[in-house]
C-alpha positions as CSV (number, residue, x, y, z in Angstrom):
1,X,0.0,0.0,0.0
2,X,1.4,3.2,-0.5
3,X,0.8,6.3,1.4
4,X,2.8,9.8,0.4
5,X,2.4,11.0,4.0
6,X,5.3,12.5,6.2
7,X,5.1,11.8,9.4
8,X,11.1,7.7,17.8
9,X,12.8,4.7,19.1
10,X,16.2,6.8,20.2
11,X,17.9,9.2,18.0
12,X,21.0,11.1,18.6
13,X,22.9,13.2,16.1
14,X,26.6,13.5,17.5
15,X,29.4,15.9,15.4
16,X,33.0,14.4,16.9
17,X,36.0,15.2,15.8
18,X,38.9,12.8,14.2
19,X,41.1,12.4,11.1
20,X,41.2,9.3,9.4
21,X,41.9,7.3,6.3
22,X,40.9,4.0,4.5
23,X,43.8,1.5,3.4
24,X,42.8,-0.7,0.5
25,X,42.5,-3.7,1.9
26,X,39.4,-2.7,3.9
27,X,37.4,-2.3,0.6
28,X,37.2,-6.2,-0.5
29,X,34.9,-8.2,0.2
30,X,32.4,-5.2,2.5
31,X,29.8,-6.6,3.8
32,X,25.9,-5.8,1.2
33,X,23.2,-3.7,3.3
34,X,20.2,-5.0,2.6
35,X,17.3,-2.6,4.6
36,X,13.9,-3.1,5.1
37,X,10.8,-0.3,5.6
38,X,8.3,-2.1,7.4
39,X,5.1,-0.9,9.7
40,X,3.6,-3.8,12.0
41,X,0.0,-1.6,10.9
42,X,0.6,-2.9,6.8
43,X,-1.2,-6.0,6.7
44,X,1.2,-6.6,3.5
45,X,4.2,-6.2,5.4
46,X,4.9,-9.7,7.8
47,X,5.9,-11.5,4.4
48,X,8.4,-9.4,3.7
49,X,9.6,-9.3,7.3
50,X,10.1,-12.9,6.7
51,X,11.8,-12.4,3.8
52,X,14.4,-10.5,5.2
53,X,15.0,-13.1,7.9
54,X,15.7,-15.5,5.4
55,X,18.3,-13.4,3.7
56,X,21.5,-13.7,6.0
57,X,21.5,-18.0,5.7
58,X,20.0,-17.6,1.9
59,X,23.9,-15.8,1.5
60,X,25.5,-17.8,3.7
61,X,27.8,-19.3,1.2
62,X,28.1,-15.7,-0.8
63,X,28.0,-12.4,0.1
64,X,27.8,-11.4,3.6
65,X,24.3,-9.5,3.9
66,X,23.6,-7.1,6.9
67,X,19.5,-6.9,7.4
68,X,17.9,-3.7,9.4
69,X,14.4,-3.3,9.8
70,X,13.5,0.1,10.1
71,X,9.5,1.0,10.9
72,X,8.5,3.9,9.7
73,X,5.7,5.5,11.7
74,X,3.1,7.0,9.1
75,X,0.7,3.9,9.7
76,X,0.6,4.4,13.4
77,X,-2.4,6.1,13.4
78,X,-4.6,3.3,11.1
79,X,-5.1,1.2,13.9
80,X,-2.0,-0.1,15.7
81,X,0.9,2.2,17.0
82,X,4.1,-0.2,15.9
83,X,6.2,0.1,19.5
84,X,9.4,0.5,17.3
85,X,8.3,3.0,14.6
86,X,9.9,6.5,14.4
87,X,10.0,9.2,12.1
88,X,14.0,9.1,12.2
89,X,12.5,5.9,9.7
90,X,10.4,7.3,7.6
91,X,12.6,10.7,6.9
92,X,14.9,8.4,5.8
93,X,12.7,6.6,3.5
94,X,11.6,9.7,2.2
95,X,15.2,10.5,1.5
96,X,15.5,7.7,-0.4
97,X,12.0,8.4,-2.1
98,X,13.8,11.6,-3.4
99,X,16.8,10.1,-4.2
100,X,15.3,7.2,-6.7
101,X,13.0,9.8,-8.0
102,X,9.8,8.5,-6.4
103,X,7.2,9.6,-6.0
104,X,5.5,8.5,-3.1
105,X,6.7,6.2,0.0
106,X,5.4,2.7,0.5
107,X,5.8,-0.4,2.7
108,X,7.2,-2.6,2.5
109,X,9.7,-1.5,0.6
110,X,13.1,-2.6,0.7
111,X,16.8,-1.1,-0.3
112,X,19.9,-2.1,-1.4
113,X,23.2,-0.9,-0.3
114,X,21.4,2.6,-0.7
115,X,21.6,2.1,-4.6
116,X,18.4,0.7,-5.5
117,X,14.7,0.2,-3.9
118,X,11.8,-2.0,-4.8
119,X,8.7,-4.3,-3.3
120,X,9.7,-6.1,0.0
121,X,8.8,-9.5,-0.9
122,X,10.4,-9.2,-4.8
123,X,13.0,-11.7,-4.0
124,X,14.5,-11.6,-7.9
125,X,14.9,-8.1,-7.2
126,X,16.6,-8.7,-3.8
127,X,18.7,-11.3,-5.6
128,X,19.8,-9.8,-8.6
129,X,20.2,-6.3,-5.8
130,X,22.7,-8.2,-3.2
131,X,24.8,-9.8,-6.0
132,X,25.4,-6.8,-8.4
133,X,26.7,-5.3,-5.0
134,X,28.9,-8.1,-3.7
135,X,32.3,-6.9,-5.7
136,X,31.5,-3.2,-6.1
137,X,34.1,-1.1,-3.7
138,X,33.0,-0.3,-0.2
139,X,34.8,0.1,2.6
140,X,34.3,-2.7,5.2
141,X,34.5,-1.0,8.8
142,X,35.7,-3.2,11.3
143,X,34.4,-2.6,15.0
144,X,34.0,-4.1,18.1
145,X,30.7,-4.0,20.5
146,X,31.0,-4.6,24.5
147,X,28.1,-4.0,26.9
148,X,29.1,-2.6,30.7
149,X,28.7,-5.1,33.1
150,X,25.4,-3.6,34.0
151,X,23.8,-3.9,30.3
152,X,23.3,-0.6,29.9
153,X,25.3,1.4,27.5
154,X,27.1,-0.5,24.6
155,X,30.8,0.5,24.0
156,X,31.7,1.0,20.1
157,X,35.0,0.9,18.8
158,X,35.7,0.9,15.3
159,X,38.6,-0.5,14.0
160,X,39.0,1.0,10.5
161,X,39.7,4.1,10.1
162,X,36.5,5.6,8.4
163,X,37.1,9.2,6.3
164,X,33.7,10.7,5.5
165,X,33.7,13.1,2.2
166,X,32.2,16.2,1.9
167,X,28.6,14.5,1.8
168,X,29.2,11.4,3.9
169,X,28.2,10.7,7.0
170,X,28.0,7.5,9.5
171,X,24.8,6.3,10.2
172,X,25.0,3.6,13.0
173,X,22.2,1.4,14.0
174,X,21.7,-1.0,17.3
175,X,19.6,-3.6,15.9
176,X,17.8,-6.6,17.5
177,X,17.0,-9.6,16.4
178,X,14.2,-12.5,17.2
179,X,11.9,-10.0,18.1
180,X,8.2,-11.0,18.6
181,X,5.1,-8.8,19.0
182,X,1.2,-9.7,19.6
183,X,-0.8,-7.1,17.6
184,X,-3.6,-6.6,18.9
185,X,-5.7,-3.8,16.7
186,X,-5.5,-2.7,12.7
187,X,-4.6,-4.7,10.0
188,X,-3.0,-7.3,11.9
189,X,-4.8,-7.5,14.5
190,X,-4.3,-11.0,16.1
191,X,-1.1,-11.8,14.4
192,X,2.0,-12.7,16.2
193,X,4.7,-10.7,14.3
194,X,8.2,-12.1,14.2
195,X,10.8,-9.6,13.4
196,X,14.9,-9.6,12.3
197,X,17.5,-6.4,13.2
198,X,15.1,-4.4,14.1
199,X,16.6,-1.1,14.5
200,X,15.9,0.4,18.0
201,X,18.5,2.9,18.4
202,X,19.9,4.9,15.9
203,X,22.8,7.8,16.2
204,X,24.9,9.8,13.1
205,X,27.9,11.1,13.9
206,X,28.7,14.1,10.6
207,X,32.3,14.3,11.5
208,X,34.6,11.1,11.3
209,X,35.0,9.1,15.0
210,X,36.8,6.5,16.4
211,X,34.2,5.8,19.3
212,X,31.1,6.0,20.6
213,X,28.3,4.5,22.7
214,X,24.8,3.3,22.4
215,X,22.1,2.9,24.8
216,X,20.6,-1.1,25.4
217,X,17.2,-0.8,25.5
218,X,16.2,-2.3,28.7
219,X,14.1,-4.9,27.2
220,X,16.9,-6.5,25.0
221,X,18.7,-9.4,25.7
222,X,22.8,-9.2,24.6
223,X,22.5,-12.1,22.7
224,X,19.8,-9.8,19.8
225,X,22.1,-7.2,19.7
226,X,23.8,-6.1,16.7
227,X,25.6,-2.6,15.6
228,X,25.7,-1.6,12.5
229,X,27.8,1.5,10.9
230,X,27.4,2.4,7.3
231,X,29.6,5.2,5.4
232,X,26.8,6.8,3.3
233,X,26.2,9.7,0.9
234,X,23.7,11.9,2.3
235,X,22.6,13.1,-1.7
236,X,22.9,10.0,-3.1
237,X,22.3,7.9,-0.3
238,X,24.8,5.8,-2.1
239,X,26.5,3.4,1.0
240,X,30.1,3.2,0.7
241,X,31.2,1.1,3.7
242,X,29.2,-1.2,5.9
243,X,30.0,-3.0,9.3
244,X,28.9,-5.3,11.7
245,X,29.1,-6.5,15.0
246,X,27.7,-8.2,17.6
247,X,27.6,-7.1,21.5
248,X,29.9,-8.8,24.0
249,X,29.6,-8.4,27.8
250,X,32.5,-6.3,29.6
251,X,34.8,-9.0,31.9
């Protein structure tokens, strides 16, 4: 369904300071971005949803693929208010909109590596997306994740050095996985929802940075928890690096 409507989960723009550049050697083999707008009030999003969980074991063999699932929040008021929408999510997809030259936002929709958009559940087009990306050059950001011992605050660190062009920023998510929701009004009303990286916090830092934190969300379990960091063109909405990590505990 599509609805040309602009309408948070945690958002945080930072501006840090650092120099940095990218040695070759961290552009092969970068990790494909594969992101998914969703709304738990679009009674034709779940497949898609499921599609996306499929993705990371269908590429098992291949290209690594990072999933986020980002809910956008202009269905909220059709019935069921998604507990992880946020407009952060639907300005973005809206950014994207203008960047593709559409028209008009719709869910589920999903993007590739910030190059390319189309129907959630058109797995030829997810296909033909993720491998036309797999050997194109993109910087692949190494990090590490550790929670404080009281679970908390999550501790990034990122292990490449990361420039950012004129246009680039980072866009970092903390995503969770195995995520499961009872709807109980709208479109889905009595559906059990199952969702995969499900972003929940989200934070951009406009200046290059070597490390940051992220709040937990106090009803997530380490074991979910993901962070992601892509190097994207704020124009183009091109990605040119992607990382990911998952969260260890602080000895």
């Amino acid at each position: 369904m599509q609805i040309n409507k602009s309408v948070a989960i945690l958002f945080v723009t930072a501006l840090i300071f650092s120099s940095s550049s990218a040695s070759a050697a961290d552009t092969a083999r970068a990790p494909v971005v594969v992101e998914l707008f969703t709304s738990q009030g679009c009674s034709s999003c779940p497949p898609a949803d499921h599609y996306l969980s499929t993705l990371t074991e269908t590429f098992k063999s291949g290209p690594k693929v990072v999933v986020v699932s980002e809910h956008v929040d202009y269905w909220d008021h059709l019935g069921w208010k998604d507990p992880f929408s946020s407009k952060i999510f639907t300005d973005r997809q809206q950014s994207y909109a203008k960047a593709f030259k559409q028209n008009t936002v719709y869910t589920p929709e999903m993007v590739v590596d910030g190059r390319t958009g189309f129907g959630g559940t058109d797995s030829r087009s997810a296909v033909e997306a993720i491998n036309s990306r797999t050997n194109e050059p993109k910087l692949n950001i190494g990090l590490t994740a550790v929670c404080d011992s009281i679970h908390k605050i999550v501790n990034v660190s990122l292990n490449t050095a990361v420039s950012l062009g004129r246009d680039e920023q980072l866009v970092v998510f903390l995503t969770q996985d195995n995520v499961t929701v009872s709807v109980r009004t709208g479109e889905n009303s009595g559906r059990v929802l199952k969702h995969t990286g499900v972003a929940r916090v989200v934070k951009l830092f406009e200046k290059p940075v070597k490390k940051f934190s992220l709040p937990l969300p106090a009803d997530a379990g380490i074991a979910s928890i993901k962070v992601v960091v892509l190097r994207q063109d704020t124009k183009s909405m091109a990605v040119t690096g992607v990382g990911l990590a998952g969260v260890i505990t602080s000895k």
